[in-house]
C-alpha positions in Angstrom: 0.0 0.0 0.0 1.5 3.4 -1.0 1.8 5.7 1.9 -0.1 9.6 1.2 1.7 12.7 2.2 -1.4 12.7 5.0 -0.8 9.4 6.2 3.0 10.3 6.9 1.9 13.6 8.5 0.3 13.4 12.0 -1.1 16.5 11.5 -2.6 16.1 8.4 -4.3 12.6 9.6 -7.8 13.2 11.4 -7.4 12.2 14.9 -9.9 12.5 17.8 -8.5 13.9 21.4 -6.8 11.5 23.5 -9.3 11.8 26.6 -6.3 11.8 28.7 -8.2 13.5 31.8 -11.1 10.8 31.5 -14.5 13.0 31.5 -14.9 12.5 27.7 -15.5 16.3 27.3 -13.9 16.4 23.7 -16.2 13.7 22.5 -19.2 15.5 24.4 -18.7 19.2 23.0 -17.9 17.6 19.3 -21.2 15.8 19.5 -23.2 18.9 20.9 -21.6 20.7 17.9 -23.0 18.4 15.7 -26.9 18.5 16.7 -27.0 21.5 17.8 -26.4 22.7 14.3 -29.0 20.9 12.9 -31.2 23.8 13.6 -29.1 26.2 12.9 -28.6 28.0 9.3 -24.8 29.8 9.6 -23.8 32.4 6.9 -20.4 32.3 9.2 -18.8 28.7 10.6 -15.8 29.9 13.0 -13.8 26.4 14.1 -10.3 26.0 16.3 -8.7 25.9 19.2 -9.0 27.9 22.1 -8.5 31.3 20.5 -11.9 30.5 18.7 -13.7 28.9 21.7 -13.2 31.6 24.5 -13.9 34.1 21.2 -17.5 33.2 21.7 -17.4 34.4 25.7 -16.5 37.9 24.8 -18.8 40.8 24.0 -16.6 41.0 20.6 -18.5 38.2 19.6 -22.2 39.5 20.4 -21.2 42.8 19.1 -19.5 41.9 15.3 -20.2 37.6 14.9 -23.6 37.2 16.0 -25.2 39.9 13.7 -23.3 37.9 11.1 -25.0 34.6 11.9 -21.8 33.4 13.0 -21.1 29.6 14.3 -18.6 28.8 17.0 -16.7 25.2 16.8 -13.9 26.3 18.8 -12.0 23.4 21.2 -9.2 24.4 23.7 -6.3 22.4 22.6 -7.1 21.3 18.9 -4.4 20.8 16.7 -4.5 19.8 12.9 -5.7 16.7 13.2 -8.3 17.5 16.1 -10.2 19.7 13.6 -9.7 17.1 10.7 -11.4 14.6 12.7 -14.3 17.0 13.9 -15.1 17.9 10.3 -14.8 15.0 9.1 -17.3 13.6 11.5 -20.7 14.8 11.2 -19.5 19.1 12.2 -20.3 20.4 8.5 -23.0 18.1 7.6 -26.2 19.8 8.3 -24.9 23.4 7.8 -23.5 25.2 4.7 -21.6 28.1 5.8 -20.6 31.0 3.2 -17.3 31.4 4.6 -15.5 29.2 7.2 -12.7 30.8 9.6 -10.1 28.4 10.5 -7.6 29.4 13.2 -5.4 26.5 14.4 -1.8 25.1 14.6 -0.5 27.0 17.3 -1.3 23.5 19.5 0.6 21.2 17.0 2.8 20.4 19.6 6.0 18.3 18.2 5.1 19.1 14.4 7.4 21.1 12.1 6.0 23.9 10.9 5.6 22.0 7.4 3.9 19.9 8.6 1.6 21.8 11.0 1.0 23.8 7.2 0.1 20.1 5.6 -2.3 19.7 8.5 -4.1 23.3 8.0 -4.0 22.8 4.3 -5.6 18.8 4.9 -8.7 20.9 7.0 -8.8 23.4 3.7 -9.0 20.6 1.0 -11.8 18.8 3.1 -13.6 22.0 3.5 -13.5 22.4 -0.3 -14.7 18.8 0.0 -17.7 19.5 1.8 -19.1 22.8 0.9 -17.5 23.2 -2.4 -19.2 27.4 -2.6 -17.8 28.1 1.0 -14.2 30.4 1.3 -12.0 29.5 4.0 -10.1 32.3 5.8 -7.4 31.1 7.4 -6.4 33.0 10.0 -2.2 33.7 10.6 -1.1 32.4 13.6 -0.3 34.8 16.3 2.8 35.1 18.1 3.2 33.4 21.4 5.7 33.7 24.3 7.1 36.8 26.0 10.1 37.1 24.3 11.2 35.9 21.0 11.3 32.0 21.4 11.1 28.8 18.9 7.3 28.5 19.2 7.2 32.0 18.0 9.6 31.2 15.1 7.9 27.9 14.0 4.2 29.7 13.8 5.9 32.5 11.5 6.8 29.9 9.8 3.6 28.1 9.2 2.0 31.8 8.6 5.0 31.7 5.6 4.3 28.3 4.5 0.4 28.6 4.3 0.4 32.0 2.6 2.4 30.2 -0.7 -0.2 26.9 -0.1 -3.2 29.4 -0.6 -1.8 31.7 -3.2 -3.0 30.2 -6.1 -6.4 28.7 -4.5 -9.3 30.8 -5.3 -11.7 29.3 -2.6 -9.4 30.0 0.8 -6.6 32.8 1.7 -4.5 33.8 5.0 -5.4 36.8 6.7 -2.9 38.3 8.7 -4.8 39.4 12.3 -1.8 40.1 14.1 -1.7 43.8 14.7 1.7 44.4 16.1 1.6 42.7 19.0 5.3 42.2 19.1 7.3 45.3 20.7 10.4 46.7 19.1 12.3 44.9 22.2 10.8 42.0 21.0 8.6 41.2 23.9 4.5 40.6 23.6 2.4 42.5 26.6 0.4 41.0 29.3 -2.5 43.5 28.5 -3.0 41.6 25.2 -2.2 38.5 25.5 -2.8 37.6 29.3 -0.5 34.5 29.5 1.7 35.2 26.0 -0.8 33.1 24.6 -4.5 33.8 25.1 -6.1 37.0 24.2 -7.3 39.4 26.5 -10.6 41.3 25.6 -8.3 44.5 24.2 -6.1 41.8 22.4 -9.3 40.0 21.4 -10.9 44.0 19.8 -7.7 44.3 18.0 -7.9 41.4 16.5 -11.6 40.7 15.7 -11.7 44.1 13.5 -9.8 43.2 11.2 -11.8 40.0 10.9 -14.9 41.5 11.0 -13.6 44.1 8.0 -13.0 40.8 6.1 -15.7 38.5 6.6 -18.2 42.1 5.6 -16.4 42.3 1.9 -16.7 38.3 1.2 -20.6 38.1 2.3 -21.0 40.9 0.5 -19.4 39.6 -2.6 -21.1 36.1 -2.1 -24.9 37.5 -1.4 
């Protein structure tokens, strides 16, 4: 049997959480994603890791997502092949989103930034898959860690990577969203990103407009 480039890439091959802690919660919040969008008619699907989930707790959200019948399939944690395995299974089949926001691959943990790029462009192909109308905006990945570190290189990286992947795809595109949150000394503040990770709700604003800007041009290009 001839091996893929997925099947070599653990990133790129859908894989469900390892319920290391033992409450099943992953299983439990993909499955509530799943019928609870069966009732639900989303021009906007967001889906990711934490950065998307705690999105949704903010007043960002209520204020520019919801009036844009935004979606939120965020998971704390998710890498590549988390996401993979939640779309694959049942997360896209009873919507069709016009646009899809993808923001993950800062969790790909042990993955080279090629392939943490193979993994985000895996989730893009199956998109196209699934709803073949929908764009996909991948969103860069932000940098993490108070002062300059390899995570930080290894996500510019991917950002890198991804923006040549997408360049000649007319369905999906990269869309930087960080807006300077590096300081000339190279260090990242608390006051945006509360643990050099997570966004605060002033990191979150800076952010989100940019997205919101965005998303407003391609549903008004797609009706």
């Amino acid at each position: 049997m001839v091996m893929s480039a997925e099947d070599s890439n653990p990133a790129a091959t859908p894989t469900p959480c390892v319920d290391t802690q033992g409450d099943g919660r992953w299983m439990s919040l993909h499955n509530h994603f799943v019928s609870n969008s069966k009732d639900k008619e989303p021009d906007v699907l967001f889906v990711g890791d934490s950065l998307v989930q705690l999105l949704h707790q903010f007043e960002v959200w209520r204020e520019l997502f919801s009036p844009l019948h935004a979606l939120n399939f965020g998971v704390g944690g998710d890498a590549t092949q988390h996401v993979l395995w939640r779309l694959s299974n049942g997360e896209l089949a009873h919507i069709s989103p016009k646009v899809v926001v993808l923001w993950v691959g800062t969790n790909n943990h042990g993955h080279t930034a090629e392939q943490t790029c193979g993994g985000i462009m895996a989730i893009v192909q199956l998109i196209k898959d699934k709803l073949p109308n929908a764009q996909t905006v991948i969103l860069g990945l932000l940098p993490r860690g108070k002062m300059p570190n390899p995570l930080r290189d290894r996500n510019a990286r991917v950002n890198k990577l991804v923006q040549e992947a997408v360049s000649s795809l007319p369905h999906a595109s990269l869309l930087n969203v960080d807006p300077g949150f590096v300081h000339s000394d190279g260090s990242i503040s608390h006051q945006d990103l509360y643990d050099y990770l997570h966004l605060t709700p002033q990191g979150y604003q800076a952010v989100c407009q940019t997205i919101h800007t965005h998303l407003k041009g391609l549903l008004e290009k797609t009706g």
